[in-house]
C-alpha positions as CSV (number, residue, x, y, z in Angstrom):
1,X,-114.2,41.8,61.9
2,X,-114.2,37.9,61.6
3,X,-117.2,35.6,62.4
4,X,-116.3,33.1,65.5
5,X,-115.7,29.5,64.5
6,X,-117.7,26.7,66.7
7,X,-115.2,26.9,69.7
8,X,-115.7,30.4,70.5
9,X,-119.3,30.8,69.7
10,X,-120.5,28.3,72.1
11,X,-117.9,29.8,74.5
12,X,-119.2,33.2,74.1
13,X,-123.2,31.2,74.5
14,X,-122.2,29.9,77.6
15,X,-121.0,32.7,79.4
16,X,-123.6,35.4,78.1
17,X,-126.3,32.9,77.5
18,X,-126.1,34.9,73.4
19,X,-128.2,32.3,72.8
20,X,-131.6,30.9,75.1
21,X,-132.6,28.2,75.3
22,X,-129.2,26.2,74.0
23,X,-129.3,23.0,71.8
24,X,-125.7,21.8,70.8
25,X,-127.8,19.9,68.2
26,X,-128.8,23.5,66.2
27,X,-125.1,24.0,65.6
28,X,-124.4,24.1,61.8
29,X,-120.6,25.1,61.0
30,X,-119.8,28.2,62.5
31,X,-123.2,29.2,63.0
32,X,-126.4,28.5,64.9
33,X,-129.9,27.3,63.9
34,X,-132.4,29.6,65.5
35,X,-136.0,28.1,65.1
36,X,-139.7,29.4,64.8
37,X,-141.3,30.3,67.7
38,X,-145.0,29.8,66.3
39,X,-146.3,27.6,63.5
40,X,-147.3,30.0,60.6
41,X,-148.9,29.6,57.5
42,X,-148.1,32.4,54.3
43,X,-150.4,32.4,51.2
44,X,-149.2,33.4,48.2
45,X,-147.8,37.4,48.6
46,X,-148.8,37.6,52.0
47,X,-146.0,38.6,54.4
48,X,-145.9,38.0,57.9
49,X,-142.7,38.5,60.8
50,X,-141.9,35.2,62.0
51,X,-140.4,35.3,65.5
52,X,-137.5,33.1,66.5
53,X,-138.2,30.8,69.4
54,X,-134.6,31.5,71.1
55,X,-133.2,34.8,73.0
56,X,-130.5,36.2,71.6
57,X,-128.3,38.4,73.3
58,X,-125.3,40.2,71.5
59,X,-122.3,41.3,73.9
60,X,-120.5,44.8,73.6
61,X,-117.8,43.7,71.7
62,X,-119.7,41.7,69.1
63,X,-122.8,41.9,66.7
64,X,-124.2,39.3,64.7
65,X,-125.7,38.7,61.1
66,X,-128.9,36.9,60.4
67,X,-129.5,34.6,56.9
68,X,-132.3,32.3,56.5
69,X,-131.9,28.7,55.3
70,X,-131.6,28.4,51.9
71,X,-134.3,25.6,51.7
72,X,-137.3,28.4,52.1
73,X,-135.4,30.3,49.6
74,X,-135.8,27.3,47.3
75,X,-139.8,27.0,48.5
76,X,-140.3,30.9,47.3
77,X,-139.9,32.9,50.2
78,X,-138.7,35.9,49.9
79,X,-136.8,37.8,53.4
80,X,-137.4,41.5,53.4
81,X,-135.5,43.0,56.2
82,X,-131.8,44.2,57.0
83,X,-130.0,41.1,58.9
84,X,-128.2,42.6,61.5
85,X,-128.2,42.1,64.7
86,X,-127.0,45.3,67.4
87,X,-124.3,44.8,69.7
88,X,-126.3,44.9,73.3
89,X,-129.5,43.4,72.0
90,X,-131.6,41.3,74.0
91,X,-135.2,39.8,72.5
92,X,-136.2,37.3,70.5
93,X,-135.8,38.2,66.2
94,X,-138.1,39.2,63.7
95,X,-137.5,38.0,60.1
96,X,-139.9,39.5,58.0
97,X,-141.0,37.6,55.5
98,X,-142.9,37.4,51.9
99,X,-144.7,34.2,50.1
100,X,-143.3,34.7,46.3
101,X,-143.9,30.9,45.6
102,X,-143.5,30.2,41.6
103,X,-146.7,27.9,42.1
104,X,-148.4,30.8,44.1
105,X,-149.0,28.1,46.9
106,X,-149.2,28.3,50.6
107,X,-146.2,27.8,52.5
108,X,-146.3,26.1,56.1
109,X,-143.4,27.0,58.8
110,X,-144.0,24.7,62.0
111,X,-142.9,25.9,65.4
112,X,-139.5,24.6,66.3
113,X,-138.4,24.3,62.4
114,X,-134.8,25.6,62.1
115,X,-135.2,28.5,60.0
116,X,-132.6,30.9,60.2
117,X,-128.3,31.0,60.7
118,X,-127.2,33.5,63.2
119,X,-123.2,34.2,63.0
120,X,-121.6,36.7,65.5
121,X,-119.2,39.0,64.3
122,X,-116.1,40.8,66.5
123,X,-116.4,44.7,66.3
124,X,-113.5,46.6,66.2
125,X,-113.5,50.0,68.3
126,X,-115.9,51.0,70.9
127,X,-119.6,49.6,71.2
128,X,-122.7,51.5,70.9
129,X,-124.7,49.5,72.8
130,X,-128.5,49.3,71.2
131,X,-130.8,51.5,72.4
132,X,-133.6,51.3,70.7
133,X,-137.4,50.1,70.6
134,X,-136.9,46.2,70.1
135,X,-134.7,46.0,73.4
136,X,-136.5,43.3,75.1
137,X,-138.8,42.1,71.9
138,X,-141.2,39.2,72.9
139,X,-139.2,38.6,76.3
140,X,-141.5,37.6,79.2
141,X,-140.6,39.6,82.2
142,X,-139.1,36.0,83.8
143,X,-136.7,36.3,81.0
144,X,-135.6,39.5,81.2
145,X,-134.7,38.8,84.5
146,X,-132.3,36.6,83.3
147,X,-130.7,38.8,81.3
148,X,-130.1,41.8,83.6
149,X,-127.5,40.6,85.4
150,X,-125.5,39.5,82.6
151,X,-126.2,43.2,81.3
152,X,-125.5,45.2,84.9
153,X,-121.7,42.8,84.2
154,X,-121.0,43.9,80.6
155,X,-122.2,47.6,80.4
156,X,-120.7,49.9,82.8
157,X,-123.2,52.2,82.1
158,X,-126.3,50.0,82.7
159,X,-128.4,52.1,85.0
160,X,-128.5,55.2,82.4
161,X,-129.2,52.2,79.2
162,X,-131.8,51.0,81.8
163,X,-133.7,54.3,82.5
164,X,-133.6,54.7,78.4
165,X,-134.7,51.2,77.5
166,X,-137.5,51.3,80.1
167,X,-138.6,54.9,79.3
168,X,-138.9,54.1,75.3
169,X,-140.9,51.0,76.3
170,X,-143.0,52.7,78.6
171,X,-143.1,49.8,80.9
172,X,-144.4,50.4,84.2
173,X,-142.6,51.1,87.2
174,X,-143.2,47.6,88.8
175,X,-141.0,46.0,85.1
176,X,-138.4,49.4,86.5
177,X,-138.2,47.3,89.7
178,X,-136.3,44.1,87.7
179,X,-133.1,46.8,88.1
């Protein structure tokens, strides 16, 4: 496995929208800036999900790895979950978060603050395309239909992922209907 350099990742967003909505300017090295989706506000040892603003989509061949920006580390926040990101995953992500501020003080994230570096990793061998829960996490129905295209081109078997995304979901038949 190797994490893509700047050239490939945003040829990899542009042909699989990995990344929605784009901004060149969220670059940073060899990785991307997702930001907050919602301003939020964490009191000392609360913890709270924040939800990135962007879609992210990971192809078969790929996953990716999520890190936060070091400069909330520095402010006392504390990230509590696993960082990885499933090849096949479509949604928006979760960071869970905890408020363990030295000066036991509040700590503000604003919507659209860069907050955390996602890096996508080649796999080697076959993909086992995510099939779980999440699929689809805080993605309007307008968005997933953005999506399903690009998933009908890079999963052969799309139709049985899409009766087993749908059923865990429980969506209704008329969300069924986007396939």
């Amino acid at each position: 496995m190797c994490i893509l350099g700047k050239d490939k990742l945003i040829d990899l967003i542009e042909k699989y929208k990995c990344i929605y909505p784009f901004d060149y300017n969220l670059l940073d090295g060899d990785s991307y800036v997702l930001t907050v989706k919602k301003e939020t506000t964490l009191h000392y040892l609360e913890h709270r999900n924040i939800i990135s603003y962007e879609i992210v989509f990971t192809p078969p061949q790929y996953i990716a790895h999520l890190t936060a920006k070091s400069k909330y580390g520095r402010m006392g926040l504390s990230f509590l979950n696993a960082a990885k990101v499933h090849s096949g995953f479509v949604g928006r992500l979760a960071l869970e978060i905890v408020n363990l501020s030295n000066d036991r003080k509040s700590i503000t994230i604003k919507r659209g603050d860069p907050f955390m570096h996602i890096e996508f990793l080649t796999r080697m061998g076959e993909s086992s395309p995510y099939t779980g829960t999440y699929q689809f996490q805080y993605v309007t129905k307008d968005e997933k239909k953005i999506y399903v295209p690009i998933l009908r081109k890079v999963f052969p078997d799309f139709d049985e992922l899409a009766e087993i995304w749908f059923d865990k979901k429980h969506h209704r038949p008329d969300e069924a209907s986007l396939l």
